[in-house]
N, C-alpha and C positions, 0 to 999 in steps of 0.2 A: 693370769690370776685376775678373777673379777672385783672391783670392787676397793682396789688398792688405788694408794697414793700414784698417780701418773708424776713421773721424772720432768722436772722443767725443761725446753725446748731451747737451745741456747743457740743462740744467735749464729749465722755463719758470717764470712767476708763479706758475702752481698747484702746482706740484709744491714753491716753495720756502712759498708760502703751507702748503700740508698740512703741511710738512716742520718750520715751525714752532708750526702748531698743534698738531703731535703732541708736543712738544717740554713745551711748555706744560703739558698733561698730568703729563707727569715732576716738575714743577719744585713741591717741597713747598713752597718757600719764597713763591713766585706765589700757589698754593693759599694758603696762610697767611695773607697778606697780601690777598688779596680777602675771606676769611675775616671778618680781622678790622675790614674796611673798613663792609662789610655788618653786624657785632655791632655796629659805634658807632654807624652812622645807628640802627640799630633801638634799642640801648639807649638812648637819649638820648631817641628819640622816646614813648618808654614810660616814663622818667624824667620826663619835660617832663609827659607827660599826667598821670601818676600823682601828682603833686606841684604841679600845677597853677600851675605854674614861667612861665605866660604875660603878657605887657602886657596890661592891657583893653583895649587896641586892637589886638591882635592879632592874626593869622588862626588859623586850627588848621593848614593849610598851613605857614605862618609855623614856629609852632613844634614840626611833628610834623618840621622839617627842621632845628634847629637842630644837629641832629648831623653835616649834611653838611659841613661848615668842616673838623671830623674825617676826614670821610671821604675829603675832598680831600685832607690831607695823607697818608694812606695810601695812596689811590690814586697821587701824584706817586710816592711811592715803589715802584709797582709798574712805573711807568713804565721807572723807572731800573733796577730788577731784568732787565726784559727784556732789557736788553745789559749791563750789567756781569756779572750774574751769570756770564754766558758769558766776559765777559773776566778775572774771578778764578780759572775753572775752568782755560779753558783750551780753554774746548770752539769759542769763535768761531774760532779759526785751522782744526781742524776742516770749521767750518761753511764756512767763503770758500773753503776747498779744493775742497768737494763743490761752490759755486757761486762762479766766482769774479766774478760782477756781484755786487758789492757793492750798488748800490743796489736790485737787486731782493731783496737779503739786509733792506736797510732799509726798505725798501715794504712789505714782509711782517710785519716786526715791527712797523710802525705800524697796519697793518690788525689782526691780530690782537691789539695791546693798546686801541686803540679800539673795537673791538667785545665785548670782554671785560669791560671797562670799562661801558661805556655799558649791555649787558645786568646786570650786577649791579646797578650803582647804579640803572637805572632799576625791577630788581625791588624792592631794596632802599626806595628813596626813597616808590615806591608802599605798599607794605608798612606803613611807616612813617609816612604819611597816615594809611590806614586805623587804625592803633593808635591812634595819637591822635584822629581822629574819633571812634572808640567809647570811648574815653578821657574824652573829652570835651564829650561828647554832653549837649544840656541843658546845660550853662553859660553859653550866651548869646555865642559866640565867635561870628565871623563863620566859616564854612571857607573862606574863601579861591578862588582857580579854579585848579583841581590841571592841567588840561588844557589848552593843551601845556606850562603853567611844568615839569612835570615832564620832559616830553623835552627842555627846555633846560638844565635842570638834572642831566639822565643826558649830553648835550652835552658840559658845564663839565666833566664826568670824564673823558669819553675825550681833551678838549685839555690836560687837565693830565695826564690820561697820557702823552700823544705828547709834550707838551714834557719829561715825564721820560726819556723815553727820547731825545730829543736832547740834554737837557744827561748822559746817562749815555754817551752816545756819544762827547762831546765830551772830558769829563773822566776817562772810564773809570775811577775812583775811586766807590765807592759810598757811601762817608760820604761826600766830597765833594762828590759829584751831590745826595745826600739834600738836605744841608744848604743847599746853592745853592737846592734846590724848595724848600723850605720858607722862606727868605727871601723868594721871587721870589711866595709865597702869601700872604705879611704884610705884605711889608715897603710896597706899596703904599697899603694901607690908611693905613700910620702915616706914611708919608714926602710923601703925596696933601698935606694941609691946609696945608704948608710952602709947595709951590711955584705958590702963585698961581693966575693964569690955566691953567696945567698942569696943574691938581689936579684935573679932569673927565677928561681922559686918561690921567693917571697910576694916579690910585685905581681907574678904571674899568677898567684893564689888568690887575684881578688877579681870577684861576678865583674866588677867593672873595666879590670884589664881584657878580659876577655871578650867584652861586648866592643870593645872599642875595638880590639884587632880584627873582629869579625865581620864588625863593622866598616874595616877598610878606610878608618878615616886618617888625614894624614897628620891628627894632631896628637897620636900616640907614639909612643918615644919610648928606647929599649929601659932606659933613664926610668920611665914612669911605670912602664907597665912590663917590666921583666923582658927576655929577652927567647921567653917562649913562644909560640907561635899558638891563633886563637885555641885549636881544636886540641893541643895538648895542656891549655892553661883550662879549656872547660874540662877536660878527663880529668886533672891534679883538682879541679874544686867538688866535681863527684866526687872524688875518694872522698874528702874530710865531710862532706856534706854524710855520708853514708854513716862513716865516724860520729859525725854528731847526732844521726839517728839513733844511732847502736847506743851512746852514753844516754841519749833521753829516752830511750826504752826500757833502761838497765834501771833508773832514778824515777819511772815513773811506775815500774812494778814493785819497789821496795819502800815509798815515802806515801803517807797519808795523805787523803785531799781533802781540802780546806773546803 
């Protein structure tokens, strides 16, 4: 039919995926903030070596990562940047406009903060081996086995990013989201030893017990960090990480944006 209104052309995955990696780009505060995720693993791990800050029973693993607990909780908050920023700006209503499936809006931010994530930290965390292996070279340290604990440990970053960007989803407040991730990354640890029987899934449900078991360092204790072992404490924090995508998908198809 000549001459007729043409159907608008809506957006696929890729076009909304490019649409937010280009975005990303823009955002100084993202930059910043990975920035400064990457200085803490590395400084700590060049502090640890240089000052020779280890257990004797330690791995060089162990403590060329001790800076990642740091790194986790900047990372959480890159998480959260991903969509609050947008929702401070002003730029999300925007964005729904130019697509309005929303959950391909939120698929897209999770792809791109988990792989942003997972690439830094896991240059980062390697990086940070090496410094301390020649750091520490001749000491008598065990090194640890760096391969795959480190891809599990670049893992624990992009799931605690994803979970920041659902709980930034949910609460669209960016001190508040911060401040949620940052409890949701401790408070396990400390709350684990109270509850019993519990206290194997409890402790083991936080990004941070899992990065330390992976990590292989020997200042993780069944006491602090559950009584699971890394690669079943990173599966149990997929699950809820998946969980908390599914509620901020669910809240972000049904509520207005500001």
């Amino acid at each position: 039919m000549t001459g007729g209104r043409r159907r608008p052309v809506r957006p696929g995955f890729t076009d909304v995926l490019r649409a937010e990696a280009s975005k990303l780009w823009t955002m100084r505060s993202a930059w910043w903030t990975m920035a400064a995720m990457a200085a803490g693993i590395l400084g700590v791990a060049v502090f640890v070596g240089a000052t020779r800050s280890l257990q004797p029973d330690d791995t060089v693993l162990g403590g060329s990562l001790t800076g990642a607990t740091l790194g986790l909780m900047i990372g959480a908050s890159f998480g959260v940047l991903m969509m609050t920023g947008e929702h401070t700006s002003g730029m999300l209503r925007t964005t729904l406009l130019a697509c309005p499936r929303r959950g391909l809006v939120l698929a897209a931010k999770a792809v791109v903060t988990a792989a942003s994530l997972f690439v830094v930290a896991l240059a980062a965390c390697s990086l940070a081996f090496l410094a301390g292996a020649t750091l520490l070279s001749g000491d008598g340290y065990a090194p640890g086995a760096p391969w795959p604990a480190l891809l599990g440990v670049a893992l624990s970053f992009s799931l605690t990013g994803l979970l920041g960007l659902a709980v930034g989803t949910l609460l669209r407040h960016p001190g508040g989201a911060v401040t949620t991730m940052l409890a949701g990354i401790l408070l396990p640890s400390l709350l684990g030893p109270l509850l019993g029987d519990w206290e194997r899934w409890v402790a083991g449900a936080s990004p941070m017990a899992a990065t330390q078991k992976l990590s292989q360092t020997s200042d993780v204790s069944p006491e602090l960090a559950g009584s699971l072992a890394g690669w079943p404490s990173l599966l149990l924090i997929a699950g809820y990480v998946v969980a908390a995508l599914l509620a901020a998908w669910v809240l972000l198809r049904r509520r207005d944006v500001r």
